[in-house]
N, CA, C and O atoms as CSV, one atom per row, in Angstrom:
chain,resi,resn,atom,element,x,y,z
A,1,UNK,N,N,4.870,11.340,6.484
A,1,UNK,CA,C,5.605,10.193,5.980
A,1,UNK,C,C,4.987,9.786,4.640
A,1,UNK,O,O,3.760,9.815,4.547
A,2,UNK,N,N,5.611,9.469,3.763
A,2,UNK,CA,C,5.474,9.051,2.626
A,2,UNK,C,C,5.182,7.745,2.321
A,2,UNK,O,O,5.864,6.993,3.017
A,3,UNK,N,N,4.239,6.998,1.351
A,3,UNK,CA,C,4.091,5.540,1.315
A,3,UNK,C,C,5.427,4.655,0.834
A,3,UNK,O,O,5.530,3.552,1.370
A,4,UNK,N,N,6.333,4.991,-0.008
A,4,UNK,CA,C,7.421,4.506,-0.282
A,4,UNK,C,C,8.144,4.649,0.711
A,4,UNK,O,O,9.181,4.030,0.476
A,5,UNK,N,N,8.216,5.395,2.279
A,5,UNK,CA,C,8.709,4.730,3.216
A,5,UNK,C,C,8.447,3.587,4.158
A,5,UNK,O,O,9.308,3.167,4.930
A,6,UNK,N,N,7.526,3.216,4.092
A,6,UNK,CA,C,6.873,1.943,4.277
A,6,UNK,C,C,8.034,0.542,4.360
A,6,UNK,O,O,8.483,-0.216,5.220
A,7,UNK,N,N,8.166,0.787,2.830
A,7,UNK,CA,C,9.418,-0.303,2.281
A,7,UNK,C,C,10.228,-0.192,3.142
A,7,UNK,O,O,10.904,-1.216,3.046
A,8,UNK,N,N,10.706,0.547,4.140
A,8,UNK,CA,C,12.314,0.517,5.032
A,8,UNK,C,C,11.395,-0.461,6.292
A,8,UNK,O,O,10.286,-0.340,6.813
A,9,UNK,N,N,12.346,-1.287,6.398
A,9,UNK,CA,C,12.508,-2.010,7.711
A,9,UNK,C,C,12.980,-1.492,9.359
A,9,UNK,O,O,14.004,-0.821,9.484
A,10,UNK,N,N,12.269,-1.811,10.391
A,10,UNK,CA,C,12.640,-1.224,11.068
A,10,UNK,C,C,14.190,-1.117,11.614
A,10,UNK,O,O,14.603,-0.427,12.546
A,11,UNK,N,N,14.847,-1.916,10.840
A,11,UNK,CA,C,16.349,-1.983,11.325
A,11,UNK,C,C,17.170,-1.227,10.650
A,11,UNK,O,O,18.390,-1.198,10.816
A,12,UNK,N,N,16.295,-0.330,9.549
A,12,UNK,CA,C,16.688,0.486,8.966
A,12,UNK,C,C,17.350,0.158,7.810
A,12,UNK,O,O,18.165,0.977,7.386
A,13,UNK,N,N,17.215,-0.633,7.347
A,13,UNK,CA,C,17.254,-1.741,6.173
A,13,UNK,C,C,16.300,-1.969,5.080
A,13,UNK,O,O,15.380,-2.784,5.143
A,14,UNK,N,N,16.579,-1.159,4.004
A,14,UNK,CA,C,14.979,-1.349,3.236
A,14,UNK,C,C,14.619,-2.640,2.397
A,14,UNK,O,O,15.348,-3.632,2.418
A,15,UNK,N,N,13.632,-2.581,1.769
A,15,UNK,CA,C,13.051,-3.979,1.493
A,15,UNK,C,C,13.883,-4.126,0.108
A,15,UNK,O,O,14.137,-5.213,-0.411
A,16,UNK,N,N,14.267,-2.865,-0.408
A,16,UNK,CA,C,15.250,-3.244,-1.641
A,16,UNK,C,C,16.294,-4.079,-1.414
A,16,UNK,O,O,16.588,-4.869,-2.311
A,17,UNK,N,N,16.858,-4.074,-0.501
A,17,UNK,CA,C,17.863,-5.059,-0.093
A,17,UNK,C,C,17.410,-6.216,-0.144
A,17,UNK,O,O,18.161,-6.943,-0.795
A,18,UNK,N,N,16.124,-6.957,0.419
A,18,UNK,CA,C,16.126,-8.272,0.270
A,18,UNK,C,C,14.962,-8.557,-0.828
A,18,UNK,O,O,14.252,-9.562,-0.781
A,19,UNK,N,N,14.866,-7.627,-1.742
A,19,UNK,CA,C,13.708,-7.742,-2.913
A,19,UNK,C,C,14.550,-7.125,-3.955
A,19,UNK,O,O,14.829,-5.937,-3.796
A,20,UNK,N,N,15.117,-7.899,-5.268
A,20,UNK,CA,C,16.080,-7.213,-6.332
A,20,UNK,C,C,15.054,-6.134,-6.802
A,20,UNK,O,O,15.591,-5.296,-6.077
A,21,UNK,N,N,14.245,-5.569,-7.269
A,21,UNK,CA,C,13.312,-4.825,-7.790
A,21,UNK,C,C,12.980,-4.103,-7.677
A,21,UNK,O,O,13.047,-3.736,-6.504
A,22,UNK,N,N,12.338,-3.190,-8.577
A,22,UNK,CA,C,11.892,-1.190,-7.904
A,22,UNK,C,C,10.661,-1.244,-7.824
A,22,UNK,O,O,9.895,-1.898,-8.532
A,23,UNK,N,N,10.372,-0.411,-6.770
A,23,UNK,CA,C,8.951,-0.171,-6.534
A,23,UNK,C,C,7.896,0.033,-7.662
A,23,UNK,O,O,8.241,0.555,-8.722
A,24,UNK,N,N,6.800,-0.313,-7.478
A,24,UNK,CA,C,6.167,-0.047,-7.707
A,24,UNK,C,C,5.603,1.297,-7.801
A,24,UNK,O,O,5.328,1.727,-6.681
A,25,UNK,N,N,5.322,2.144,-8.790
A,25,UNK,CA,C,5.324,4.004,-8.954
A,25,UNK,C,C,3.933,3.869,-8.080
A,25,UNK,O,O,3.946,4.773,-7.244
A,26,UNK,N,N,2.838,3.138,-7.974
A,26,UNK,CA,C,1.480,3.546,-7.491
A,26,UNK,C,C,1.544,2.305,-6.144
A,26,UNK,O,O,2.305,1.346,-6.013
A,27,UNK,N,N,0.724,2.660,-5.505
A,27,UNK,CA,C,0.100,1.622,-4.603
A,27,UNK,C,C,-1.505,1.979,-4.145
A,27,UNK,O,O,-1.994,3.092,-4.338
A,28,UNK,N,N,-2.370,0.659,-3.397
A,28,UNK,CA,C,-3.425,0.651,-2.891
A,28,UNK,C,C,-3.657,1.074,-1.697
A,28,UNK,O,O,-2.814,0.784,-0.848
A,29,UNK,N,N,-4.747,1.802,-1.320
A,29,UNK,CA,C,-4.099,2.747,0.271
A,29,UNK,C,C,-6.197,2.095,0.736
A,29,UNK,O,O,-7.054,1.915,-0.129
A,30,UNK,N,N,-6.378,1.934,2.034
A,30,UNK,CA,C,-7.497,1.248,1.929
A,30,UNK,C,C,-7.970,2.224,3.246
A,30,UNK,O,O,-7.195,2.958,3.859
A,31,UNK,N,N,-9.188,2.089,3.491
A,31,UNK,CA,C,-9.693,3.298,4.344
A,31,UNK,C,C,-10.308,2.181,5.224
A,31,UNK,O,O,-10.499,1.010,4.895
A,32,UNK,N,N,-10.624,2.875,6.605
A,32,UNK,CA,C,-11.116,2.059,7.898
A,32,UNK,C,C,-12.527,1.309,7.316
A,32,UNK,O,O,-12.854,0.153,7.586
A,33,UNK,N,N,-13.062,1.976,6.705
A,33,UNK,CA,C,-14.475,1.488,5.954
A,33,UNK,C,C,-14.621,0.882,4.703
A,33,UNK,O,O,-15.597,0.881,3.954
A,34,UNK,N,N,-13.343,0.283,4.558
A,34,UNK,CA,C,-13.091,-0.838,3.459
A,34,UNK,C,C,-12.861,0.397,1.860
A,34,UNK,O,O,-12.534,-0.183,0.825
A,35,UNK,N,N,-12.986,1.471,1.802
A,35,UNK,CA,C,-13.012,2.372,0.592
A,35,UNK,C,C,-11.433,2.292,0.236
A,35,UNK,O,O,-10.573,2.577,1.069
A,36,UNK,N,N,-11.151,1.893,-1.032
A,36,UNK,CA,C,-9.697,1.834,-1.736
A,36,UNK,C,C,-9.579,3.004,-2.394
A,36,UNK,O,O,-10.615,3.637,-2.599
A,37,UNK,N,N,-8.505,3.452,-2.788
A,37,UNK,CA,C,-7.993,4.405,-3.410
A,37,UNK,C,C,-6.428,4.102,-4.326
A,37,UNK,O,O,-5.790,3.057,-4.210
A,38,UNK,N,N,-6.058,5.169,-5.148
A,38,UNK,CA,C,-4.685,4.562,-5.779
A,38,UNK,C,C,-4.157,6.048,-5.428
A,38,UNK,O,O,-4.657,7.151,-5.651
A,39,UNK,N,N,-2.747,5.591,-4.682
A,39,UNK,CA,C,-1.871,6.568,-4.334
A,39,UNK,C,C,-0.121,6.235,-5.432
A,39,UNK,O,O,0.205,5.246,-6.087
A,40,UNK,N,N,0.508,7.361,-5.220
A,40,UNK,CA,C,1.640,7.436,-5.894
A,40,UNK,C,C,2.124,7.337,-4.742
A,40,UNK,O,O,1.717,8.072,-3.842
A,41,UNK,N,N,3.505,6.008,-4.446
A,41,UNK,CA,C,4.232,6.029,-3.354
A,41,UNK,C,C,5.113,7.132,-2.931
A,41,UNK,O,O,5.898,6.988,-1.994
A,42,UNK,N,N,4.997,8.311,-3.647
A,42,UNK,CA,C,5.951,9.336,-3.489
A,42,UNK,C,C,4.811,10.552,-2.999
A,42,UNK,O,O,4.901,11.774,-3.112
A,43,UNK,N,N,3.657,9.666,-2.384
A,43,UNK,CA,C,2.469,11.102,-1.562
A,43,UNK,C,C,2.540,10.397,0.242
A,43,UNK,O,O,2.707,9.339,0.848
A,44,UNK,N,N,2.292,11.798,0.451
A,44,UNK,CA,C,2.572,11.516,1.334
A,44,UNK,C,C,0.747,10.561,2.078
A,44,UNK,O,O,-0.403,10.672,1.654
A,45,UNK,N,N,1.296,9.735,3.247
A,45,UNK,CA,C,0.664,9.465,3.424
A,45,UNK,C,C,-0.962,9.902,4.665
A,45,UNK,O,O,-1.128,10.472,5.744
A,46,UNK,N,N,-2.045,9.011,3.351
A,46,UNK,CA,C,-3.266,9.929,4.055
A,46,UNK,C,C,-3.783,9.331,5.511
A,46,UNK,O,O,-3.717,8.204,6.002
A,47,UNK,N,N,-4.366,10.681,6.017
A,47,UNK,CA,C,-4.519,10.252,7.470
A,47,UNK,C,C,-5.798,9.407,7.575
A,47,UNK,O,O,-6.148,9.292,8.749
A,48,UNK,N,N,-6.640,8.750,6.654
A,48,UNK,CA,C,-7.706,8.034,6.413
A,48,UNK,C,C,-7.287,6.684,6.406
A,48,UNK,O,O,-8.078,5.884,6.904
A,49,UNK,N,N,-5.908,6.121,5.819
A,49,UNK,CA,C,-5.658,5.212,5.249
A,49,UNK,C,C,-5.159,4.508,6.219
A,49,UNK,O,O,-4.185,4.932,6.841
A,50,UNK,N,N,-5.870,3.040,6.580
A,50,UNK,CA,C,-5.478,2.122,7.378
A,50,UNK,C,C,-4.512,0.942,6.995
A,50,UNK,O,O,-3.670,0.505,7.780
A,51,UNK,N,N,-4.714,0.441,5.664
A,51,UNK,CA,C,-3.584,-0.632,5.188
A,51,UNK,C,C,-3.253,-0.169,3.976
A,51,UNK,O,O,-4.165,0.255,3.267
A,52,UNK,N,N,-1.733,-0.150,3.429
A,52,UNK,CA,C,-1.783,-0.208,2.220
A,52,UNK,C,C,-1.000,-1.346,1.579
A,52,UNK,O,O,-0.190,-1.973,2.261
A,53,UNK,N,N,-1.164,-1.577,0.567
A,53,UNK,CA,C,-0.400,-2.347,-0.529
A,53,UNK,C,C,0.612,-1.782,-1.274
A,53,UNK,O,O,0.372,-0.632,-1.642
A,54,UNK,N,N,1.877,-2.338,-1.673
A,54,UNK,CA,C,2.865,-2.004,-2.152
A,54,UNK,C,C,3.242,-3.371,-2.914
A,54,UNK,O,O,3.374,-4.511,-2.469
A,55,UNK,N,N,3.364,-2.879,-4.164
A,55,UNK,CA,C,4.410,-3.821,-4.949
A,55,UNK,C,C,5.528,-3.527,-5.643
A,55,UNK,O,O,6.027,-2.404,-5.576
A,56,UNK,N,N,6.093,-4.592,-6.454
A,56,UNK,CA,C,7.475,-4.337,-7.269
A,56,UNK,C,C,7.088,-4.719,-8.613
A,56,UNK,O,O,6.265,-5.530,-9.037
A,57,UNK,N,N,8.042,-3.781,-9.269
A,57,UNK,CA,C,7.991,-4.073,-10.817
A,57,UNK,C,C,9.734,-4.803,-11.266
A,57,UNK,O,O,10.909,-4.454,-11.146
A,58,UNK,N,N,8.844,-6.158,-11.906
A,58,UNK,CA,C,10.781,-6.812,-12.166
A,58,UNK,C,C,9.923,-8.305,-12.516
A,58,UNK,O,O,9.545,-9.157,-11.711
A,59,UNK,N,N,9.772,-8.276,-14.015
A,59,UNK,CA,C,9.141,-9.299,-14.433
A,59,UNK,C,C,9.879,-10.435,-14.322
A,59,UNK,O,O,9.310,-11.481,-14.008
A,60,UNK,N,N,11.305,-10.403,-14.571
A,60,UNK,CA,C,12.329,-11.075,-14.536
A,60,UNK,C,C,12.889,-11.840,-13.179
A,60,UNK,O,O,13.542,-12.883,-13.206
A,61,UNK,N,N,12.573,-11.245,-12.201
A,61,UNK,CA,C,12.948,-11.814,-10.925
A,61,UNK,C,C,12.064,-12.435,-10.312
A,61,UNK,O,O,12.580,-13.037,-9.371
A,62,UNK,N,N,10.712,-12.634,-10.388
A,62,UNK,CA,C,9.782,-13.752,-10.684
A,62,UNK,C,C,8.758,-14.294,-11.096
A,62,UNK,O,O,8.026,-13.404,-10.663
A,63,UNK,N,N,8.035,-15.011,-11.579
A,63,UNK,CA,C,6.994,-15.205,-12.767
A,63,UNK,C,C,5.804,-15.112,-11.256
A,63,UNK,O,O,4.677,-15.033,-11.745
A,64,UNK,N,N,5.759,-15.105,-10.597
A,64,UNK,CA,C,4.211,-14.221,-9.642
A,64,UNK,C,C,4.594,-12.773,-9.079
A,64,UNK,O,O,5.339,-12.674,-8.104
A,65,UNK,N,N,4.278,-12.113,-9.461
A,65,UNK,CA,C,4.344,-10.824,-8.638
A,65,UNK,C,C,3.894,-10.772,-7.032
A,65,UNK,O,O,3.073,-11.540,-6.531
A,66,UNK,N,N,4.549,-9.787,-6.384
A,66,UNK,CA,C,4.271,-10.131,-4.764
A,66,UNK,C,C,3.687,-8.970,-4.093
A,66,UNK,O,O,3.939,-7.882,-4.611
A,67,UNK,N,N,3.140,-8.979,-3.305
A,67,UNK,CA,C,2.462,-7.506,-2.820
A,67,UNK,C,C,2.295,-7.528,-1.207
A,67,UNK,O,O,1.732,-8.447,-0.612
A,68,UNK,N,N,2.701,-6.713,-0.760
A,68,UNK,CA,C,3.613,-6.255,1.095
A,68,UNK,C,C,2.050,-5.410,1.302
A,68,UNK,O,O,1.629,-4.444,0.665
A,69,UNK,N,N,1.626,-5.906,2.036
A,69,UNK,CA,C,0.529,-5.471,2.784
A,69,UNK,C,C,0.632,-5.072,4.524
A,69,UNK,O,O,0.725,-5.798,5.514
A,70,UNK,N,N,0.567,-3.556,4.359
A,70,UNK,CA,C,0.892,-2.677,5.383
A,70,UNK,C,C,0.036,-2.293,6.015
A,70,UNK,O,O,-0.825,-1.773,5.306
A,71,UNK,N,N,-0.328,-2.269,7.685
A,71,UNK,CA,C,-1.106,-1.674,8.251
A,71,UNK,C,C,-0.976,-1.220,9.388
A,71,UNK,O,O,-0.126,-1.531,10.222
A,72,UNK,N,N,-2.069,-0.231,9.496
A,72,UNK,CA,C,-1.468,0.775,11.304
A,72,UNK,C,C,-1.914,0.228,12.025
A,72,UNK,O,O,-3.068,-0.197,12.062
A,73,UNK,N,N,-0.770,0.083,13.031
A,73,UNK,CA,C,-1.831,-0.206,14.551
A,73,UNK,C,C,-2.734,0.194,15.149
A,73,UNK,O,O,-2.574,1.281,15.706
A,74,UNK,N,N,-4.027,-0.490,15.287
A,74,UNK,CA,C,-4.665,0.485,15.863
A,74,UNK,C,C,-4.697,1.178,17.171
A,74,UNK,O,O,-5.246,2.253,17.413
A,75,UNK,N,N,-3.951,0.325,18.082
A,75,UNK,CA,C,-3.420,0.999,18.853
A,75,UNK,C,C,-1.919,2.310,19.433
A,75,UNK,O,O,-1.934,3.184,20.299
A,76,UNK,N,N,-0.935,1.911,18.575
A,76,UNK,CA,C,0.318,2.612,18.136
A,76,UNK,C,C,0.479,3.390,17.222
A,76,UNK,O,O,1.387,4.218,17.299
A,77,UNK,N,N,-0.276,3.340,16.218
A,77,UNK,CA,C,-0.290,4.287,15.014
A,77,UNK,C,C,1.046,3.514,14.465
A,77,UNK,O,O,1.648,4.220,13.656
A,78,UNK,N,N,1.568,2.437,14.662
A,78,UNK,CA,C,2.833,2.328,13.877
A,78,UNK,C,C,2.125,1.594,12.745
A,78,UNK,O,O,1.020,1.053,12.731
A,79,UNK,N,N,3.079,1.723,11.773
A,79,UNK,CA,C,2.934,0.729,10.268
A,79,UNK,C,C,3.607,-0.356,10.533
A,79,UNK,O,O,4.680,-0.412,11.135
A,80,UNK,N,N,2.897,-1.369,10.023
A,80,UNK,CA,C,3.752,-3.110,10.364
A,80,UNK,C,C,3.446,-3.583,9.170
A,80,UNK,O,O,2.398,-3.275,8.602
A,81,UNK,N,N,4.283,-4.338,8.695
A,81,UNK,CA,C,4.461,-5.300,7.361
A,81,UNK,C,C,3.316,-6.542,8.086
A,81,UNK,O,O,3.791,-7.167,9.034
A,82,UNK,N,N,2.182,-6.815,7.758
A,82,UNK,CA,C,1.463,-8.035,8.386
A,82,UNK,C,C,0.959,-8.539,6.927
A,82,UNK,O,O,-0.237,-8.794,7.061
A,83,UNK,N,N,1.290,-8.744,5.835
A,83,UNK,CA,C,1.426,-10.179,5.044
A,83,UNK,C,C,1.932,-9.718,3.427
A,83,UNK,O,O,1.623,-8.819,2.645
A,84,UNK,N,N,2.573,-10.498,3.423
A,84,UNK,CA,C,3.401,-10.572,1.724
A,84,UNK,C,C,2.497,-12.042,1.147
A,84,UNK,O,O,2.646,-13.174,1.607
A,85,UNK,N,N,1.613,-11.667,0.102
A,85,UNK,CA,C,1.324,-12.605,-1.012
A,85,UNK,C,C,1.680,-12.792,-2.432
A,85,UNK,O,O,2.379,-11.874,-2.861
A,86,UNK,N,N,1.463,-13.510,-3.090
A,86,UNK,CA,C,1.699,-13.211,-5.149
A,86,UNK,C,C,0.325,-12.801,-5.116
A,86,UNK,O,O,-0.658,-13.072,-4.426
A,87,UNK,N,N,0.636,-11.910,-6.285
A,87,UNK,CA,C,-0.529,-11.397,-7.139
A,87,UNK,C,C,0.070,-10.028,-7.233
A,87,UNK,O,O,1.075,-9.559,-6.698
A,88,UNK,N,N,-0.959,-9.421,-8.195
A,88,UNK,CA,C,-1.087,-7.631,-8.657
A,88,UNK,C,C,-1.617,-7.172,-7.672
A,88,UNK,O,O,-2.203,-7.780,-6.776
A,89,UNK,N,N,-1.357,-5.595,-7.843
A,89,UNK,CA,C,-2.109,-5.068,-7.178
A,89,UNK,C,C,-3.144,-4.232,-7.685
A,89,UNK,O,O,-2.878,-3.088,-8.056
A,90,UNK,N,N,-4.391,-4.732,-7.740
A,90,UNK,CA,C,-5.429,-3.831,-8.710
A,90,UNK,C,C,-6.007,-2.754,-8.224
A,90,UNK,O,O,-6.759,-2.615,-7.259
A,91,UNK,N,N,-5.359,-1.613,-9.386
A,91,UNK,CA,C,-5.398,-0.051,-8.839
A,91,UNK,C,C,-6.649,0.300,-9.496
A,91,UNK,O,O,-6.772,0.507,-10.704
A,92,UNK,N,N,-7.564,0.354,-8.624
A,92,UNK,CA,C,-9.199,0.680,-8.572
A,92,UNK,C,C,-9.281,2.135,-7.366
A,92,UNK,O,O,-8.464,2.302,-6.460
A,93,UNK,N,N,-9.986,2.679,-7.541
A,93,UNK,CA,C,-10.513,4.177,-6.789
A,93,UNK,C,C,-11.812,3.270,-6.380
A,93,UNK,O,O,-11.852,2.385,-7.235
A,94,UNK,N,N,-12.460,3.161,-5.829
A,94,UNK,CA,C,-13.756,2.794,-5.095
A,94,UNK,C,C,-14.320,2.390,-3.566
A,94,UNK,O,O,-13.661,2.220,-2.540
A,95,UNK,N,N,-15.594,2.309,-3.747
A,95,UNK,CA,C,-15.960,1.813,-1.965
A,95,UNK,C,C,-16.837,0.886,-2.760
A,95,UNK,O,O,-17.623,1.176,-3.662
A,96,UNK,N,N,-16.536,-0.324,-2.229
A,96,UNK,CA,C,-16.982,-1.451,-3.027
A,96,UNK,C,C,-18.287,-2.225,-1.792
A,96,UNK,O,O,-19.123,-3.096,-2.030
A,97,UNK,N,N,-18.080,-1.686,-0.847
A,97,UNK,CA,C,-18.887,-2.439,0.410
A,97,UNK,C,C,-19.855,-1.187,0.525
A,97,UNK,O,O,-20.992,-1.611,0.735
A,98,UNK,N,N,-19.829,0.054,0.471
A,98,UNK,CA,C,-20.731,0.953,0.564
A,98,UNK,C,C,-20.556,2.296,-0.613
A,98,UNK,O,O,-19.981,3.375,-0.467
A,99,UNK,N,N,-21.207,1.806,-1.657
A,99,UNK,CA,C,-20.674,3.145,-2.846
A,99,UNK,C,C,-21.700,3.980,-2.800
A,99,UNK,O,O,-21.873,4.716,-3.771
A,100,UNK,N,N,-22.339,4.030,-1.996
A,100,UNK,CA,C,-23.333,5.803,-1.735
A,100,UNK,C,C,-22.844,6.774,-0.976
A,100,UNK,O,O,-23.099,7.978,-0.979
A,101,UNK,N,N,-21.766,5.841,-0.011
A,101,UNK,CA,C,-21.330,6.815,1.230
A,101,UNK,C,C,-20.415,7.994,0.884
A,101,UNK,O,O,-19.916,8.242,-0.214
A,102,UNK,N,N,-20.322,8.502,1.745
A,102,UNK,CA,C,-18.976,9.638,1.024
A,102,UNK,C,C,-18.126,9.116,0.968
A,102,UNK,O,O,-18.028,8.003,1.485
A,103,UNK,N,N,-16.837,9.881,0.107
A,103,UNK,CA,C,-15.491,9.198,-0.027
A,103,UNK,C,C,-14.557,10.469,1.211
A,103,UNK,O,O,-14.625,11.662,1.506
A,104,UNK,N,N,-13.574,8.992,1.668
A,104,UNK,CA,C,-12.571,9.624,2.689
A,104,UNK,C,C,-11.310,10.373,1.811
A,104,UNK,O,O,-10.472,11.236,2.072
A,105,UNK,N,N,-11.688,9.482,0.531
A,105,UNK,CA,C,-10.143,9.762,-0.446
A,105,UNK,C,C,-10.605,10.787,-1.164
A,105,UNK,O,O,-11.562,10.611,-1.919
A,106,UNK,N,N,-10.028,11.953,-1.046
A,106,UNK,CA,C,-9.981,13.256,-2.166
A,106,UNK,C,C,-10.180,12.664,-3.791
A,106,UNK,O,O,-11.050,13.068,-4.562
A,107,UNK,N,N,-8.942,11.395,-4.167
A,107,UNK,CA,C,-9.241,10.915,-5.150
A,107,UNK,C,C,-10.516,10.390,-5.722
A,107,UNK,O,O,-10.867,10.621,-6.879
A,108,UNK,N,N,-11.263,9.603,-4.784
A,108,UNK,CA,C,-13.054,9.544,-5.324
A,108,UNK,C,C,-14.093,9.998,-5.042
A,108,UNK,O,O,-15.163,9.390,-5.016
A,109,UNK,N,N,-13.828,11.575,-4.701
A,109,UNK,CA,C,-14.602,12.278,-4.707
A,109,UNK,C,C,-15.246,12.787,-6.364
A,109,UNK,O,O,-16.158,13.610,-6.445
């Protein structure tokens, strides 16, 4: 599954419908051990990655930007929409809580 499927609702209804705006080309993909990474919503998604972030680009449709914060169950493996805030989403590669450890993400290796 891909991170830009994320955006579809489970009613099979995607978030474009109730968000005028296009995705965002990148998003934040976050690892069980707090390590971030920047993914292209059109990769598929990594089996490391416990929440990710998704936003929209559409300066015009409102003066805060908003960002859909996605995460797996840890019991179901399903993806659930569990919180929409304003703000960016700052596309950083790092492990900010442990930067000696190895990286889970191919990208900060």
């Amino acid at each position: 599954m891909k991170y830009r499927k994320l955006l579809t609702l489970s009613s099979g209804e995607t978030q474009k419908n109730l968000h005028p705006a296009v995705p965002k080309q990148q998003c934040l993909i976050w690892s069980e051990n707090h390590e971030h990474a920047v993914a292209s919503i059109d990769d598929e998604i990594h089996p490391q990655a416990k929440r990710v972030w998704l936003g929209f680009e559409d300066p015009n449709w409102c003066a805060h930007p908003v960002i859909y914060a996605y995460e797996k169950h840890w019991k179901t493996g399903n993806w659930e929409l569990v919180e929409r805030k304003k703000g960016n989403i700052p596309l950083v590669n790092n492990n900010p809580f442990k930067p000696d450890s190895e990286s889970v993400f191919p990208v900060n290796k």
